[in-house]
Structure formats: C-alpha cells, structure tokens
VOGU-3710 file (C-alpha; in Angstrom, 3 decimals, decimal comma):
1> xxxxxxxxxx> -2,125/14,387/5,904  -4,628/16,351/8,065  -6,267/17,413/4,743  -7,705/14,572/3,883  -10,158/14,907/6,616  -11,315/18,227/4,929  -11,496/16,511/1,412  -14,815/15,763/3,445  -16,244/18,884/4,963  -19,891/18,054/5,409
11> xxxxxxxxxx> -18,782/14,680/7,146  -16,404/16,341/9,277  -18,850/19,207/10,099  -21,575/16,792/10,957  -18,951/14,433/12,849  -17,442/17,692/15,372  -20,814/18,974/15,707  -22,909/15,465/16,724  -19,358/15,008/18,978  -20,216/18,373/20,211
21> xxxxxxxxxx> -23,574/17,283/21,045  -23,098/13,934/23,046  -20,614/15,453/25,204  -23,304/17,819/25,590  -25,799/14,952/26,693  -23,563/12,869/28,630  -22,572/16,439/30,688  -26,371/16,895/31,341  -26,632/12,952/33,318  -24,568/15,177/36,044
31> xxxxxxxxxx> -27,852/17,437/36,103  -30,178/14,514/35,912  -28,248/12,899/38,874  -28,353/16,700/40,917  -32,286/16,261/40,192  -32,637/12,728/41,514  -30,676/13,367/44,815  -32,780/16,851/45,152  -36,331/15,373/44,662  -34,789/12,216/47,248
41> xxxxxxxxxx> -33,795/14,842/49,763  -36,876/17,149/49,143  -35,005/19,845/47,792  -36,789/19,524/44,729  -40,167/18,927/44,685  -40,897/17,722/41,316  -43,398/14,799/40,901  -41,773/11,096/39,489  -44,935/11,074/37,443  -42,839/14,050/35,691
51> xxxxxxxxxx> -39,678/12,481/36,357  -39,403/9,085/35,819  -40,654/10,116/31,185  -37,758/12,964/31,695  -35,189/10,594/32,771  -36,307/8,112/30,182  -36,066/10,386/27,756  -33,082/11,741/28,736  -31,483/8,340/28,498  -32,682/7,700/24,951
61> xxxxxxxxxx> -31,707/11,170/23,403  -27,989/9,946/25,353  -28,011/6,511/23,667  -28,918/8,080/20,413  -26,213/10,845/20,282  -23,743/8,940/22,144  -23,952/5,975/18,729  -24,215/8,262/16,424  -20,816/10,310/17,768  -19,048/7,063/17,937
71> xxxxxxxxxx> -20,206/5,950/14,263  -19,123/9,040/12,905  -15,365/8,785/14,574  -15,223/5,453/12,814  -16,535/5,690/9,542  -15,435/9,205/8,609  -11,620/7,319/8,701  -12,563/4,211/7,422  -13,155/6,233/4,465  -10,105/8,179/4,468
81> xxxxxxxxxx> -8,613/4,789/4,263  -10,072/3,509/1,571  -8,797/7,112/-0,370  -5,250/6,659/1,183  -5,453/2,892/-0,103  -6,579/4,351/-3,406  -3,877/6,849/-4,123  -1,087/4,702/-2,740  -2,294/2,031/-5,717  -2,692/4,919/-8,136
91> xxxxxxxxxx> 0,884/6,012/-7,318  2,206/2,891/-7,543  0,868/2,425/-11,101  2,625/5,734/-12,151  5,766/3,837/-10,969  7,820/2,380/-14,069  7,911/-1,627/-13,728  11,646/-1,853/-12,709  10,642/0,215/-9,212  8,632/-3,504/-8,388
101> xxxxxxxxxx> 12,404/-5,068/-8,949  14,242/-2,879/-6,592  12,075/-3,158/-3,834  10,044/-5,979/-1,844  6,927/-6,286/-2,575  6,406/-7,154/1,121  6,809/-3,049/1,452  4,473/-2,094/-0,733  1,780/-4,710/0,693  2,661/-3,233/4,579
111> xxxxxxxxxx> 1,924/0,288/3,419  -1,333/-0,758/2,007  -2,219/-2,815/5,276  -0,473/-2,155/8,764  0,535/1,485/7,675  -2,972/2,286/6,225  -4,577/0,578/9,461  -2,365/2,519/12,177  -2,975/6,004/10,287  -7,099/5,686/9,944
121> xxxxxxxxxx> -6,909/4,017/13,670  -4,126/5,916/15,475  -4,148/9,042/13,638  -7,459/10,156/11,833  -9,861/8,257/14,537  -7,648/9,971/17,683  -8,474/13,552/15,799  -11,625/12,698/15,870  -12,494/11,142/19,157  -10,266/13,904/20,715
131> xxxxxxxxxx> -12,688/16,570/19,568  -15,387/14,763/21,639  -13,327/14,125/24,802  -12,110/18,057/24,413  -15,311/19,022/24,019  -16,891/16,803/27,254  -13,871/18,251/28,970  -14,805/21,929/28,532  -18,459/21,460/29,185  -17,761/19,947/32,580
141> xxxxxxxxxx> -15,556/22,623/33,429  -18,213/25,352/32,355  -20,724/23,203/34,679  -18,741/22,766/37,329  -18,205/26,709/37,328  -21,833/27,316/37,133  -21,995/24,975/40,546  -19,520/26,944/42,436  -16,182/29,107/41,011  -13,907/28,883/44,055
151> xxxxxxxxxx> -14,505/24,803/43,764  -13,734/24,634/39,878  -10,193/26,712/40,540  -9,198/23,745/43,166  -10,158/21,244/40,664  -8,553/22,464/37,862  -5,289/22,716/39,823  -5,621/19,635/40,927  -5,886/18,833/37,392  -2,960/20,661/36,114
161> xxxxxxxxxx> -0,189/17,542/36,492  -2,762/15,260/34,773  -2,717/18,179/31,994  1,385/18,164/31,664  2,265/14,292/32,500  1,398/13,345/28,694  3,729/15,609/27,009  6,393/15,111/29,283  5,994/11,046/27,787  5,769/12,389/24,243
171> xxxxxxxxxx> 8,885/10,812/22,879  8,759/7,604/24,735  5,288/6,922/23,892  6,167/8,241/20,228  9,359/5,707/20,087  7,365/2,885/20,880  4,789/2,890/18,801  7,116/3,365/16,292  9,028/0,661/16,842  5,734/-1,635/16,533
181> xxxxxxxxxx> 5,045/-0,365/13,337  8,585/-1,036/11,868  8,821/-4,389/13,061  5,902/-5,631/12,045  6,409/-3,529/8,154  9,772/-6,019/8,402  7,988/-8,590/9,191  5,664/-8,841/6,595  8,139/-8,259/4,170  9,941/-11,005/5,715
191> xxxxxxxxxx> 7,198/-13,433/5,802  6,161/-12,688/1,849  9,738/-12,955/0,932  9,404/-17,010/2,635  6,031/-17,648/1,546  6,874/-16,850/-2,062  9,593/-19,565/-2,508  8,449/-21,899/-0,067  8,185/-24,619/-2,279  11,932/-24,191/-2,918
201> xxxxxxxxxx> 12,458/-24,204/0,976  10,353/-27,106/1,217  12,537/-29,592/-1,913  15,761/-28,208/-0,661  14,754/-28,719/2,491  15,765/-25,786/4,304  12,909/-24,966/6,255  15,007/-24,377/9,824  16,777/-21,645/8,845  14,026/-20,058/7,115
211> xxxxxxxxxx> 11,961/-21,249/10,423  14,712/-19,122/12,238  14,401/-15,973/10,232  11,078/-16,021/10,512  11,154/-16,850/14,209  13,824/-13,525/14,898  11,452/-11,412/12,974  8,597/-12,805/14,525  10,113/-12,099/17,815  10,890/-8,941/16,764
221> xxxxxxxxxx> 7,922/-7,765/16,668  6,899/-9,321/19,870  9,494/-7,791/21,886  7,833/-4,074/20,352  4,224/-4,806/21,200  5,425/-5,676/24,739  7,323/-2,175/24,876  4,843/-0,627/23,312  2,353/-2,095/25,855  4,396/-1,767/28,764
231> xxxxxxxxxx> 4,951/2,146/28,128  1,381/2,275/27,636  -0,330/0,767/30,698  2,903/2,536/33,179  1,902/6,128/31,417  -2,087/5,183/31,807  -1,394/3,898/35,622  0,076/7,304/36,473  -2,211/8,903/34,633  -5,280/7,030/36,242
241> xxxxxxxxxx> -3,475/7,979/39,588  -3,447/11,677/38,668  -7,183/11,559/37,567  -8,075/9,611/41,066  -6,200/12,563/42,944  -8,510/15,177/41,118  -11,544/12,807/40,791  -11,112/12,626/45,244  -9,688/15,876/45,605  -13,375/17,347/43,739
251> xxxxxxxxxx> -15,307/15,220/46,375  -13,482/16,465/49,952  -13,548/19,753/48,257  -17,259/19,665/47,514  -17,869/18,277/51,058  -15,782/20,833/52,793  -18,455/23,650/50,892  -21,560/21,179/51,861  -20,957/21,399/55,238  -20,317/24,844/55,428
261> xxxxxxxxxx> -23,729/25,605/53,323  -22,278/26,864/50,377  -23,623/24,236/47,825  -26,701/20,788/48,567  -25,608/17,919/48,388  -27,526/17,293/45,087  -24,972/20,001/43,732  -22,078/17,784/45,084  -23,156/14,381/43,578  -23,910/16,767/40,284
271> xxxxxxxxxx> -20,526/18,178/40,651  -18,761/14,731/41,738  -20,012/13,804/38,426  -19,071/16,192/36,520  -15,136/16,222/38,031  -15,508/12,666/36,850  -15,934/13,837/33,733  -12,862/15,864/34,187  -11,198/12,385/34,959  -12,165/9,964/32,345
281> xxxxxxxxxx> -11,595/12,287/29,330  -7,901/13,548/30,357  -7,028/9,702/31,285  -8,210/9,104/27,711  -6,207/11,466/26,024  -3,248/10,595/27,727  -3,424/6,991/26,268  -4,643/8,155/22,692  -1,641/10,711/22,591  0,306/7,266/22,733
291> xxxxxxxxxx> -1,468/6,215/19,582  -1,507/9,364/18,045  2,112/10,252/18,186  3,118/6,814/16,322  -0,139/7,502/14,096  1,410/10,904/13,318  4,695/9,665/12,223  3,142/6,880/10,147  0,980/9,282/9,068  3,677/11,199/7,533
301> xxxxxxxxxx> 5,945/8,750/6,239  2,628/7,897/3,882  2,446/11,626/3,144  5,949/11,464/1,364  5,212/8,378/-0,088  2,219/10,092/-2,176  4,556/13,211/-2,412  7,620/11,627/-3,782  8,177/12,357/-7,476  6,515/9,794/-9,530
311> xxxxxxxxxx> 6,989/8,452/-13,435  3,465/10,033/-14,646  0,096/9,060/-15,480  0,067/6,569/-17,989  -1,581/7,459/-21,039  -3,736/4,643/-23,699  -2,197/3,760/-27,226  -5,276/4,969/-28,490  -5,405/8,784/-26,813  -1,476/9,540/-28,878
321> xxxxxxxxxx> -0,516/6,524/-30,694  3,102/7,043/-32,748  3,485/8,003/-35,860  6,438/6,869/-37,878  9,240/9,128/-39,381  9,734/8,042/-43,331  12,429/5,829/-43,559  13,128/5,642/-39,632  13,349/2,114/-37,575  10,978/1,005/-35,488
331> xxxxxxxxxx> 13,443/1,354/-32,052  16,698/2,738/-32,675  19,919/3,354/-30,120  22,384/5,821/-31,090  25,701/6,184/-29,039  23,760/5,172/-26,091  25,863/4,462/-22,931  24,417/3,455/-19,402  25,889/3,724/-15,979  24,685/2,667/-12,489
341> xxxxxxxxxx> 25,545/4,277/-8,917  29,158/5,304/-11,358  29,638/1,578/-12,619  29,335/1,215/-16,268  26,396/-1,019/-17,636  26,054/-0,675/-21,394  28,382/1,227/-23,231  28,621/3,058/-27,094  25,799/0,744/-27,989  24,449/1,386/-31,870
351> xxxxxxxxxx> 21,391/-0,683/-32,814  18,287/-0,332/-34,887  15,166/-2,766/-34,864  13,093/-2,683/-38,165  9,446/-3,506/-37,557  9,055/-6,696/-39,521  12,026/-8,307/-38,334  13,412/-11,102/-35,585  16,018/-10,259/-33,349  17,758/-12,223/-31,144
361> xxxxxxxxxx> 19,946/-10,606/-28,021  22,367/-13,326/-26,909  24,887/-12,420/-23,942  25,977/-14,395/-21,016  24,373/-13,322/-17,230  25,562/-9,639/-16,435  26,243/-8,209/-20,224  23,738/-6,302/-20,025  20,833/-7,780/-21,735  17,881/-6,267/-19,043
371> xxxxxxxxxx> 19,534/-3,076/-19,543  19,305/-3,105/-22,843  15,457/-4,551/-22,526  14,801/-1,288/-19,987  16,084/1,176/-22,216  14,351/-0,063/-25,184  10,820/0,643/-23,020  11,955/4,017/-21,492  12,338/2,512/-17,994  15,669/4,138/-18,150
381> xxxxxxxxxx> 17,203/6,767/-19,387  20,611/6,601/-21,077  23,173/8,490/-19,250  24,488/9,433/-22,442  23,386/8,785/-26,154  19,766/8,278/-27,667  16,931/5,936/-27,697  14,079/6,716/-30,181  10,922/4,999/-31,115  9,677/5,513/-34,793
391> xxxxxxxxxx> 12,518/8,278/-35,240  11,910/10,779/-32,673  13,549/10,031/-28,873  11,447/8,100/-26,197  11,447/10,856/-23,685  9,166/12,601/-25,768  6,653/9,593/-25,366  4,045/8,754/-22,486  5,795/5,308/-21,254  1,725/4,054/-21,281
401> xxxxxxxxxx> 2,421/4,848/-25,518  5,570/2,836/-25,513  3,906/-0,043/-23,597  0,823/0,082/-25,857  3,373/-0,079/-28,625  5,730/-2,492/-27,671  4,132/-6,309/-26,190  6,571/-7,119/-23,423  7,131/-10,470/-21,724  9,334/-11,553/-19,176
411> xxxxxxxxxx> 10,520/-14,826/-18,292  7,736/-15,382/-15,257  4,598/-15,505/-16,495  2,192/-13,269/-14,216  -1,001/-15,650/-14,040  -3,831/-13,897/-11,629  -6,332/-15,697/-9,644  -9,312/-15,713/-12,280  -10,730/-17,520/-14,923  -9,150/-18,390/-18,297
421> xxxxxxxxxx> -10,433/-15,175/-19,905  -10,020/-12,921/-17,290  -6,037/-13,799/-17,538  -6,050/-13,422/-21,215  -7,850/-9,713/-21,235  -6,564/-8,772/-17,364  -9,760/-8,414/-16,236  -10,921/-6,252/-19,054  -14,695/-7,110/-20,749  -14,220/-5,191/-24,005
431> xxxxxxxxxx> -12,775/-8,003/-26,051  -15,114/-10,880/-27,237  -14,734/-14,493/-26,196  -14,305/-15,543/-30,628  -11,198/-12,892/-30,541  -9,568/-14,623/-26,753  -9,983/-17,654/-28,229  -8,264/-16,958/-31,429  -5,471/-15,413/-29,480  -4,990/-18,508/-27,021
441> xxxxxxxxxx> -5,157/-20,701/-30,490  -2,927/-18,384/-32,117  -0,676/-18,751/-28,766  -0,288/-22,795/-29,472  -3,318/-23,376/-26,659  -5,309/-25,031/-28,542  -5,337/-28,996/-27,381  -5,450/-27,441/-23,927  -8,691/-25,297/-24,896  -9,867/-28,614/-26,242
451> xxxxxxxxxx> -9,737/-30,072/-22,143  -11,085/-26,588/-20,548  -12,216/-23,480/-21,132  -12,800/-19,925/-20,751  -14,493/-20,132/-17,358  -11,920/-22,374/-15,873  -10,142/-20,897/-12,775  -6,574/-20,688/-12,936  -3,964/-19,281/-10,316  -0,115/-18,788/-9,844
461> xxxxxxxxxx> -0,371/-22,113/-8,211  -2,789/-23,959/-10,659  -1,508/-27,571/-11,600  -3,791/-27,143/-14,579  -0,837/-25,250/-16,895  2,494/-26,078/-17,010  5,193/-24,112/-17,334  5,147/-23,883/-20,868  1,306/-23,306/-20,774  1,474/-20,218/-18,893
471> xxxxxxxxxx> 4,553/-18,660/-21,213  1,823/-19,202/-23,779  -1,087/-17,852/-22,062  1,172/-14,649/-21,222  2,003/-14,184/-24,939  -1,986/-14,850/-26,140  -2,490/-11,793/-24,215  0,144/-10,087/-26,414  -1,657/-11,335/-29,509  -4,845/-9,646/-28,090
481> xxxxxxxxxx> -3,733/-6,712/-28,092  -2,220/-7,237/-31,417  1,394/-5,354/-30,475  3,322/-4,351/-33,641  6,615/-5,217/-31,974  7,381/-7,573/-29,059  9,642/-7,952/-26,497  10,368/-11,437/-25,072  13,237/-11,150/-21,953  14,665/-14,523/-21,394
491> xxxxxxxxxx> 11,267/-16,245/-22,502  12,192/-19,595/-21,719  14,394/-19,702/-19,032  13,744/-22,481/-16,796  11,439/-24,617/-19,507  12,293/-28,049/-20,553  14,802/-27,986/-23,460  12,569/-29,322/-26,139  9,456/-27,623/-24,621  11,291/-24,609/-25,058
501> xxxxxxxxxx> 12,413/-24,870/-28,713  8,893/-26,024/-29,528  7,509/-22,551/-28,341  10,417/-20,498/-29,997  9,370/-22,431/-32,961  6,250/-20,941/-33,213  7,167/-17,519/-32,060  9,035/-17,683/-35,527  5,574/-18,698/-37,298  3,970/-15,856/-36,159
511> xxxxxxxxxx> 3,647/-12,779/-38,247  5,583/-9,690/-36,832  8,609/-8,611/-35,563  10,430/-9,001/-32,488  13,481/-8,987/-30,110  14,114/-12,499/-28,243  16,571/-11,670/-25,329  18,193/-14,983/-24,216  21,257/-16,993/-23,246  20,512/-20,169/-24,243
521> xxxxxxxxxx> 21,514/-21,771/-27,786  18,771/-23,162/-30,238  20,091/-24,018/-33,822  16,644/-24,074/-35,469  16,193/-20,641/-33,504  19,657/-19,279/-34,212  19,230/-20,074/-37,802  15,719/-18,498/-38,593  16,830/-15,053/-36,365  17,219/-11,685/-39,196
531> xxxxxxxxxx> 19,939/-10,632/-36,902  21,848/-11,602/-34,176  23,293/-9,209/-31,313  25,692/-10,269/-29,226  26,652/-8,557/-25,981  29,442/-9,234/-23,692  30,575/-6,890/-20,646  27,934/-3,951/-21,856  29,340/-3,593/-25,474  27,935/-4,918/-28,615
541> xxxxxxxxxx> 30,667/-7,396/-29,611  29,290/-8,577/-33,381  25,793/-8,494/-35,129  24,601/-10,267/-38,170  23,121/-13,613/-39,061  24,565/-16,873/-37,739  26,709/-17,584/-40,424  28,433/-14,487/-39,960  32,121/-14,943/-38,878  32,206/-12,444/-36,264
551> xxxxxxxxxx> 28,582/-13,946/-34,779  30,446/-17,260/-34,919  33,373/-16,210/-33,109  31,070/-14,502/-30,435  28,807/-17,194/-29,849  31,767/-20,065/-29,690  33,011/-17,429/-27,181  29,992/-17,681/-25,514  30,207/-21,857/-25,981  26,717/-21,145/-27,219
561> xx> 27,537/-23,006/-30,444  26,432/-26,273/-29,871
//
C-alpha cells in the first residue's frame, strides 16, 4: 500500500522536503528565544531596531512553512484516496454481477467510506506527519548537542523509556483500533440492510426488533470507540508523563551547568526549548502509532481487496462483437451440469436458443432457473459440459461481449436518481432524445410520456412510476441498445396479475427473440411461447409447445395449468 504514495514522487518529494524545512524553522524559535534572553541580559548586544524586523520575519517565514507542511500532509492523502476510491470501483466493475448477490452491499459501501477514510487518515497522513515530527526530533537533538554534549547524553537517556513505551503498547493499541473499524464496517452493513426494506418494517410493523438490531450494533460500536479511546488517552497519559520527566529533567540539568558556568542562561531557555521539542514530537508519535497500527491493518486488508483475482476488464460489443458459426444457435448447452460447495444445481441439461425465437423457462422456486440464467451469461462456469454463444464456448468471450450481446433484466428494476433520460441511456449522452423516446414508446410508455418527460426526475423511491412503469422503463433501455437476444429473469414477479399479462403481452409484439424465466402461469403467454422448458430439481423434465403432452404433464405437475 506504501506505493501509492510514490505513484506521486514530485508531491512526496516536495511534501518530506517543505516537512524538512518547518521543523527546521520551528527548531530555530529555540535560537530566536536564546537571542531575546541574551540581548535582555546584555549578553548580546544587538540593537531591537535590528531585532524586533528579524523576529518578525522570523515569525512569518514560520507561519508560512509551518501551513504549507501541514497542507501538504493532508492533501497528498486526500488524493491517494480519491485513487484508492477509484480502483476499488474499477475492481468492483471487473466483478461478474452475481458477486453483488453474495455479498452486502453494506460491505462494499464501508470499504469505499470508513475503510478509505481510516487508511488516508490513520495510515498515509501518520507517514507523512511522522516524517516532520522525525525530522523536528533530530534537529533538536543536533541543537541541543551544539549547546552542550554532556547535557544532550542526559537528555536523551532520559528520553530512552519515552522511545520504548510505544512499542511495548503495539498490539493493544493495534487491537483497538481494529476493533473500531470492524464494528462500525458491521454496522453500516447493518444499518443499509434496515434502511433498504424499511418500508416493509414499517407495514409489518416490526420496527422493535429491527430497533434492537440496530441498537446492539449501534452499541457495538460504541463500546469500541470507548476502548479505543480509553487505550488511547492511558498510553498518551504515560507517555505525557515520560515526556514531562525529560522535558524537567533537561531544565535541572541545564541549571546544574548554569550555575557552574558551563552554558548562559540564554543557552538554557534555548536549550529548555529545544528539549521541549524533544517532548512534544515523541508524545505525538506515541499517539499516531495508535492510529497508524489500525491504519496499517486496514491498510492492508484494502491491499488484498485490489489484489484478489478479479473477472477481467470488460470489453464493448463494438471492440469484438460475435460472429456466428453457419448453422449454429444463438446460445446452446451441451451436457452441461452445475454443482455448488458439492450440492448438485443443474444437471445433464441439453438446450439450444435460436435467435428469432420465444422461450419460456418455467420451474417452481429452487429448480434451478437463476442457474440456468447465470450460465447462459458466463457468470458461471459449468462444472461439467458446455455453454456456447453463436457456436463456439463462452469462455472464449469477454463477459462485456456477452452482455453487449445478450439484454438482461431481472425482476427489480434498477431506477437511478436522475432524470427520465438519464435512466433510459445510464447516464450516457451519445444517444439522441428522437431514438429514447422511440425506445420508451416502443417499451409501452407512451401515455406516461404524454404526462412527463425526459427531464423529469425519477428515483428508486419516485411515486411517479409504478411498478409496472419501471419494468418498462428497464426494458426501453434494452430496446436502446437494440440487443439481438434478451433475457427477462422472473420479469414480473410481484406485479399485479393483469398488469403483468398486459406487459408479457407486448413483450410477444416485439420483434426478436428471447428467454422469459418465470413461475407464474399466463395462458395467452403460454400459448404464444416457440418452446417451453420446464425444469424441476435441476433437470430439464419436458420441452415443446403447450400442447405438448409431456409440457402438459409438467406444468399440471407444477399446478401451473390454470
């Protein structure tokens, strides 16, 4: 992870060396306060008219280097952020879909956020601001040993348990940060997982128990911070108390060689100062060690993240669109068997999809029909058997060429904060607003076109579409792209009975072929289908058209009949 701060060498030169320079500065105020006592004591006999500008300029070129330091240490990784934000969104978009299934998206959101935050602040900023307090550190040691040798010796082993106490708190300072960071990643996944089906808490009224989950995890968290603070402010008291003993020690010492002539006292304030400076820094490493050690694991639990093996760039329809084999059908399963964690899914399955034909997948919950759906886009790969798109297999395919091939929809209809046409192109300003209307006409939109329009803002909340409405909007942006095959998974699940036959309707008035995976029973739909597929425990169990025997027997079976 440390590389990333190289990925921007002139930054990172600039930042160490203008670091390098304030320490510098702020070093020199225990040589502007040596002057002072000297010229009060008459050891120096340097006119104010001379000293008064110096000081004042002193104190600017201090201000100056001291903002631009600090600046630096936060900017430098609020940009690495904004990279480590960037290539955790790149990698998840060279994730296949059904990764988005098997995990919250709670834990995706927390590494974007709180992970993200805690490694720029905890890690990249500590590396940073370390190399400043490092830096000030060595100076005043150097200075103190141009003031007197013997004296700098004492100090530094006076300074020598302030030194040692932070590793000796390594782990505990490590475990609790840690802790903070996983409670609160749970707790955001936690809180998503509520807030997206809160209106189901809220009709079924259920909100206490919810209330209490969220109330544990909530506490949760609490209970860390408080750890996390508590182990913080005990390791900061003793090392404060450490620092004091130095920070005194320095003065009796530099008293004891005042009295016996070996230094002024203008040397002792400037050295005073300067054993301060031994203080301060070491007191603030100790407490940014406590960040940095739960920066450093976060730090590289991201690292694996990026590293882990990915599905691939995805690559347009238009840089290697297919090209079909004579004779060959458009999506074609041969022997193709699936198993999960050694459980059997789909089993000797033998289909083929032409590309001008209507297909419907019936099968109760569990036979297998997403399976089926997954394997048909290359999400999976069959554990035995082959899949193969225009007649050669889909593992020799860029999954971004199967999805540019094949329009999919799924029974929730994604609908983005936007307006009207940014839904129907995702965001996209290459297509015009004639052809997104035609598609949103084409979609059965039109009456509702007739009552808004492209500009209109629409969310995942919007009371302006109904359910039906957004299926439709989802499959105008199908018709935008003009797919030559589609894909619809369960379509209209959850849609008022005739609502939904009115859109499967038209889905059969549109030109082109597709597969409708469903479980519910239409007879208009049933009776206009090319071919019907039935599935039952992960086996094809009959295929043909509705007045087939063996369809019939499957879909009484089913009690899907009537």
């Amino acid at each position: 992870m440390i590389r990333y701060l190289f990925k921007h060498p002139w930054r990172l030169a600039f930042t160490a060396g203008i670091s390098v320079v304030a320490a510098g500065v702020l070093v020199a105020y225990s040589y502007v306060l040596q002057l002072i006592t000297d010229i009060a004591t008459g050891a120096s006999h340097l006119s104010f008219v001379v000293a008064v500008p110096a000081v004042i300029v002193y104190l600017i070129v201090q201000a100056l280097t001291d903002g631009a330091a600090s600046y630096m240490q936060e900017s430098l990784p609020a940009r690495i952020g904004r990279q480590l934000r960037g290539e955790l969104f790149a990698r998840y978009n060279r994730l296949r879909p059904m990764h988005f299934y098997e995990k919250q998206v709670g834990q995706y959101v927390a590494q974007l956020t709180k992970q993200v935050d805690v490694v720029t602040a905890s890690y990249f900023h500590v590396i940073l601001r370390a190399i400043y307090l490092v830096s000030l550190l060595v100076l005043a040691v150097l200075g103190t040993f141009l003031i007197n040798p013997v004296i700098t010796v004492g100090v530094a082993l006076l300074s020598v348990p302030a030194l040692i106490f932070p590793f000796l708190v390594k782990k505990w300072l490590e475990g609790a940060k840690t802790a903070v960071v996983t409670t609160v990643e749970r707790y955001t996944s936690t809180v998503t997982d509520i807030l997206s089906g809160f209106t189901t808490i809220q009709y079924a009224l259920t909100v206490p128990p919810f209330a209490r989950k969220h109330d544990h995890a909530s506490h949760a968290v609490q209970a860390a911070t408080v750890r996390d603070q508590r182990v913080q402010k005990i390791t900061s008291g003793v090392s404060d108390f450490l620092g004091d003993v130095m920070y005194l020690g320095a003065w009796l010492l530099g008293a004891y060689f005042v009295r016996r002539g070996a230094i002024t006292l203008g040397q002792l304030v400037a050295f005073s100062q300067l054993a301060s400076l031994f203080n301060w820094p070491m007191a603030l490493l100790t407490e940014l060690l406590a960040e940095f050690y739960g920066g450093r694991k976060q730090a590289r639990e991201l690292a694996a993240v990026l590293a882990a093996p990915d599905d691939g760039e995805l690559i347009s329809r238009a840089e290697a669109t297919p090209e079909m084999t004579e004779n060959a059908p458009l999506l074609e399963l041969t022997n193709v068997s699936y198993a999960a964690e050694g459980k059997p899914v789909l089993a000797d399955v033998n289909l083929r999809f032409d590309l001008d034909k209507r297909y419907l997948v019936v099968g109760a919950s569990g036979s297998g029909k997403t399976t089926l759906m997954r394997l048909l886009l290359g999400d999976l790969t069959p554990t035995s058997g082959t899949a193969r798109l225009f007649g050669h297999p889909l593992a020799d395919y860029n999954r971004g060429v199967v999805y540019g091939t094949l329009g999919m929809l799924t029974q929730k209809a994604d609908i983005f904060a936007g307006t009207v046409r940014e839904n129907v192109t995702l965001f996209s300003d290459s297509p015009t607003d004639a052809a997104v209307v035609a598609a949103l006409q084409r979609a059965g939109l039109t009456n509702w076109l007739d009552q808004h329009s492209l500009t209109t803002r629409i969310s995942a909340e919007t009371p302006l579409l109904s359910g039906g409405e957004k299926q439709r909007l989802a499959l105008a942006r199908l018709f935008l792209r003009d797919y030559r095959f589609m894909i619809f998974d369960e379509l209209t699940t959850g849609l008022d009975p005739h609502i939904a036959a009115k859109l499967q309707a038209d889905l059969f008035n549109v030109a082109g072929g597709f597969i409708l995976i469903t479980h519910q029973y239409d007879a208009a739909t049933f009776a206009k289908a090319d071919e019907i597929i039935v599935l039952a425990g992960g086996k094809v169990v009959a295929r043909g058209k509705q007045g087939a025997p063996e369809v019939a027997r499957a879909l009484s079976t089913l009690q899907l009949t009537h």
